[in-house]
N, C-alpha and C positions, 0 to 999 in steps of 0.2 A: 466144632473146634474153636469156633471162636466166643469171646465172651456176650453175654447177653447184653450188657451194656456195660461202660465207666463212666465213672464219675468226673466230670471235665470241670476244670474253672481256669478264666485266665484272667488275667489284672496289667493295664494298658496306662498309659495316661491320663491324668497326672498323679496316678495312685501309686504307681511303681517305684520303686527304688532304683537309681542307676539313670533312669531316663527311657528304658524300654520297657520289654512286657515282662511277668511273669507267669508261665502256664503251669498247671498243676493237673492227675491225673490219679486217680484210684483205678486198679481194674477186678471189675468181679466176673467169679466163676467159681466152679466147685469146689471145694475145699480143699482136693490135695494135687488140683491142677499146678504142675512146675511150669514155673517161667523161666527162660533164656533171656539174658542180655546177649546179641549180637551187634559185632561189628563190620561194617562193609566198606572197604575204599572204593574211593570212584575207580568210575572206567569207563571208556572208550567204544566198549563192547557195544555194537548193535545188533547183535542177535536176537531170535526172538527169545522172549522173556518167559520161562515158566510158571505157572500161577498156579494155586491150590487144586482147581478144576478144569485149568485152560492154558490156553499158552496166546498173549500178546502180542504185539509190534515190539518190537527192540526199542530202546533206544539209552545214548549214554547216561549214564547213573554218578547222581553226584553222591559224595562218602557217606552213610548213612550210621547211627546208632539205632538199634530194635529193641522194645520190649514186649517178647509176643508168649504164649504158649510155646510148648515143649514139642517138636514134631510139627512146626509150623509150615515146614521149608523155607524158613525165613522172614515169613510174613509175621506182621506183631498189630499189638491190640494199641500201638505208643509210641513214636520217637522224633530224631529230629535229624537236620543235615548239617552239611559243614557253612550252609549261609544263615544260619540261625533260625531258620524253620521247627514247627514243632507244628506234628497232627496227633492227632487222637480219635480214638474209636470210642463215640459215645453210645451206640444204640443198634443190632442189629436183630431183623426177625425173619424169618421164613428162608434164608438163606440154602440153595441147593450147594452139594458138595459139587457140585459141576460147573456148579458159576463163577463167577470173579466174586467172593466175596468182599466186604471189607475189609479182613487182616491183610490183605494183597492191594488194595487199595490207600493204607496206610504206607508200607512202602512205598508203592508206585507213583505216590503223591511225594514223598520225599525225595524220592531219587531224580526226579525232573521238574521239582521246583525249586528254582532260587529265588523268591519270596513268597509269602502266602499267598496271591494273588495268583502266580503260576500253578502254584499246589491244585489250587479250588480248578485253575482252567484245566491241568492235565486229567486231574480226576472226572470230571464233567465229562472231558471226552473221552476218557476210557469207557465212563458208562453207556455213552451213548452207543459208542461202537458195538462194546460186546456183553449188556444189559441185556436182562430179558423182557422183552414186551408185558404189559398186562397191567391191569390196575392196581385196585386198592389190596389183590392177595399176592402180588410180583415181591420178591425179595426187598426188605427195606434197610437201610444204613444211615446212620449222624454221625458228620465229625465235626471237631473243632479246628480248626486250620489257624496257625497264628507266628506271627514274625515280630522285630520289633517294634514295628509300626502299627501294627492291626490286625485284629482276629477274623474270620470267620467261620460261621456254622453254616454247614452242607448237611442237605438231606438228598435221598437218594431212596427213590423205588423205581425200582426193574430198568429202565432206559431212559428216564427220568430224571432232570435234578434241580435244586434251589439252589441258591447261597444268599446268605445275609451279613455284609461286611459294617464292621465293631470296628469304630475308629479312635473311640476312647473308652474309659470306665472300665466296668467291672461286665465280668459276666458268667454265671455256670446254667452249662448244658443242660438242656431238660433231659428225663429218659421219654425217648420215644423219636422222632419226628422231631428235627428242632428249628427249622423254618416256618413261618403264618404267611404272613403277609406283608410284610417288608421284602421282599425280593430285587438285588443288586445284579445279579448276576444268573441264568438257567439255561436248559436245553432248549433246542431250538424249537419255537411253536409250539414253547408248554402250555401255555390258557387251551389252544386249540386242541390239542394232544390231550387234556384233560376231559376237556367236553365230550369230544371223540368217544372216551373211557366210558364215559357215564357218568364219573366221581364229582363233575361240579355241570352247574345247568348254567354258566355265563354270569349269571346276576349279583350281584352285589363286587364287593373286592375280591381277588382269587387269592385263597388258605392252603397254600400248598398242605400243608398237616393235619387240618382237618379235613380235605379233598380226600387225602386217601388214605386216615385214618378216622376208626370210629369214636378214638380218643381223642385225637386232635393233639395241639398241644400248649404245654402249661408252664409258667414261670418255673424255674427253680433258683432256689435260694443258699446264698452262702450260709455254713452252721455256724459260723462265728461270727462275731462282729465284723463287716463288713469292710473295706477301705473308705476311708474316711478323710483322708488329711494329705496333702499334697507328696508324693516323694515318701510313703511314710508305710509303706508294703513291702517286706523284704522276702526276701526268701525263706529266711526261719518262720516268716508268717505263715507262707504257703505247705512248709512241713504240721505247722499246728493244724492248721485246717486239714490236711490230708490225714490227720489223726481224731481228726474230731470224733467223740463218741457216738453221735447223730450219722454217719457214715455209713453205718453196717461194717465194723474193721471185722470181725469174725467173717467175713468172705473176701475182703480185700487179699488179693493172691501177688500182685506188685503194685508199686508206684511209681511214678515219674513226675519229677519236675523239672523245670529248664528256665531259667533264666537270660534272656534272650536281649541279648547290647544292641543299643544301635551304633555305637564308637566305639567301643571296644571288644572284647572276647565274652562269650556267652559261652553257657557252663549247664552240664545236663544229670542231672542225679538221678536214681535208682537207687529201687532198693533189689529187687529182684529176688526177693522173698515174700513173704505173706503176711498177713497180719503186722500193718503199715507204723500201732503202737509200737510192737517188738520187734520191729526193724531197723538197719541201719541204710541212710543215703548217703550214696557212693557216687561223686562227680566223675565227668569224662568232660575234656576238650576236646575238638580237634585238633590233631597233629597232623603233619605229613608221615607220619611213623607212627601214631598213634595204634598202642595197644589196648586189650584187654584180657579180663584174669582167665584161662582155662576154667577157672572153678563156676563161671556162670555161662557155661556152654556147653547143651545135653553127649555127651559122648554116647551113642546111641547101640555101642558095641558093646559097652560094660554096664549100663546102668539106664535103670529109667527114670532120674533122676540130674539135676545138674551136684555138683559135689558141694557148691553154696547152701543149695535145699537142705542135702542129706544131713550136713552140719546144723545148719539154722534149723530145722526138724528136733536135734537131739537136745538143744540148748537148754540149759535151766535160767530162765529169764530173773529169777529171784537173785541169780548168783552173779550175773555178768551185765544183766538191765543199766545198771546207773555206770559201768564203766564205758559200755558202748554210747550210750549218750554223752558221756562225755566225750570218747573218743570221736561222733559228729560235731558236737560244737567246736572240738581244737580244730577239726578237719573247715569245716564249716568259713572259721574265724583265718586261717590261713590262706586258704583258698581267695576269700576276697581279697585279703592282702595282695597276696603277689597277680591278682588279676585286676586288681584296681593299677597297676604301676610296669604295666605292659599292652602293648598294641597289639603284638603278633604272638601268640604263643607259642614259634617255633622256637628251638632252642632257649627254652626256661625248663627245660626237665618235665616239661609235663606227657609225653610220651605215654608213660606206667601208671600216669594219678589214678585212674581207678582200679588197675591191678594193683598198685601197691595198699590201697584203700581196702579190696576187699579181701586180701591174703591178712594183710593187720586183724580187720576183724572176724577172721575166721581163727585165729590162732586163742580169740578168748573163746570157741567152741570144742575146742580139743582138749 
């Protein structure tokens, strides 16, 4: 159910525009996999929590946006929360439906962190607690964890975990494993834990990625020109890149990007279609009231399908291409406006911005 891996990049200081980060996200999987955008307010609720193949510790969940698979229960390959959080699902393998996978590890790192730092520690201890033992063939998972202060990548096999905290620059995910040897943060008595394994003999530096994989792992690089200039990475950058033809976009199935204030209001786009060229990115705030469109949430009574797909499905992209782009760039140019000249986003209308965003551009599909 979950995707094989996305493509993760995130851009921190002093590359970013605005003062904080921007993270960006492709997600691959089979071609006519539907994505859901969901939305969840907090709560209070500490019940236990249902997950794809298990059921957790409760505990209260801060407002979340999701961009997962269709039939998730909720869990997604992408999102962010109401303190300007953003994870991502870079990599996973051998995954049992029985386990905690990662798409529930995406949430569950959103919903109990308010900053990245929390993200990476609740997810650590999720996996500790209800991971499963075993070495280098134990379920494996990478994310990108990022706020506007700072990124990190987590790796993650069976009851195991790294992290490696990104306090400036640039940086995208490798596929595979995205922790070596730089190690910030992990589970408790991982060197010994490993040894234990078999996967490392003690000597030299410990590789959490190559420890327990045969691949190890390997830089990845941005397909465009790179950040480069103080302040000078915008967010229209990060949709180029997210288009890049070096991507693989013929399996790209959604994207997410999120531009993450540390002063101000941070803003989270989707496109929640496929193929990331002939898509459009559709912002969301947080509100206290904050909605979203019915048309990117599976109604599972009438369709297998969300109604954004079935429309974006029938499009004739020759015919509506250059008016949807336009309509992102007016969208695009508006949005920073009235979010560069406000603190709080409540009562500025922004409630519907991305329902009214993605009913607009469904109306050039009909």
């Amino acid at each position: 159910m979950a995707s094989e891996y996305g493509e993760c990049f995130v851009v921190l200081q002093p590359f970013a525009e605005g003062g904080g980060a921007i993270y960006g996200r492709n997600s691959y999987a089979a071609r006519n996999e539907v994505t859901e955008v969901l939305y969840f307010p907090a709560t209070e609720d500490s019940a236990p929590r249902k997950c794809s193949g298990l059921e957790v510790e409760g505990a209260p969940a801060r407002a979340v946006i999701l961009s997962g698979p269709a039939n998730a229960n909720g869990a997604a390959d992408s999102g962010a929360n109401d303190k300007g959080v953003a994870v991502g699902l870079c990599f996973t393998d051998n995954e049992a439906p029985s386990g905690l996978l990662g798409i529930d590890l995406v949430r569950l790192g959103l919903e109990r962190g308010g900053t990245a730092c929390e993200a990476v520690e609740a997810i650590g201890a999720l996996v500790e607690k209800y991971g499963t033992e075993g070495g280098s063939q134990a379920p494996k998972a990478s994310f990108v964890i990022c706020d506007p202060q700072e990124a990190w990548f987590v790796s993650v096999v069976g009851n195991l975990w790294a992290a490696e905290q990104i306090s400036e620059g640039f940086r995208a995910s490798p596929r595979g494993l995205n922790v070596s040897t730089k190690i910030d943060k992990c589970s408790s008595d991982l060197q010994e834990k490993a040894q234990s394994l078999g996967v490392w003999d003690g000597s030299g530096s410990f590789d959490f990625a190559a420890s327990f994989s045969a691949s190890g792992s390997t830089e990845a690089s941005f397909p465009l020109n790179s950040p480069s200039a103080e302040g000078a990475f915008s967010l229209t950058h990060m949709f180029q890149l997210m288009r890049a033809e070096e991507l693989h976009q013929e399996a790209v199935v959604s994207s997410h990007v999120s531009t993450l204030s540390a002063s101000g209001v941070s803003c989270h786009w989707f496109t929640a279609t496929p193929n990331v060229r002939e898509s459009v990115f559709k912002p969301f705030v947080f509100t206290a009231s904050a909605r979203i469109s019915p048309l990117t949430v599976l109604d599972a009574s009438k369709s297998d399908q969300t109604l954004l797909f079935k429309y974006h499905r029938g499009r004739n992209w020759a015919a509506v291409g250059n008016l949807l782009a336009s309509l992102e760039e007016t969208c695009v140019a508006e949005v920073k406006d009235v979010l560069a000249n406000i603190q709080d986003p409540e009562n500025n209308e922004l409630d519907d911005l991305m329902k009214d965003c993605v009913e607009a551009e469904v109306k050039f599909y009909r």
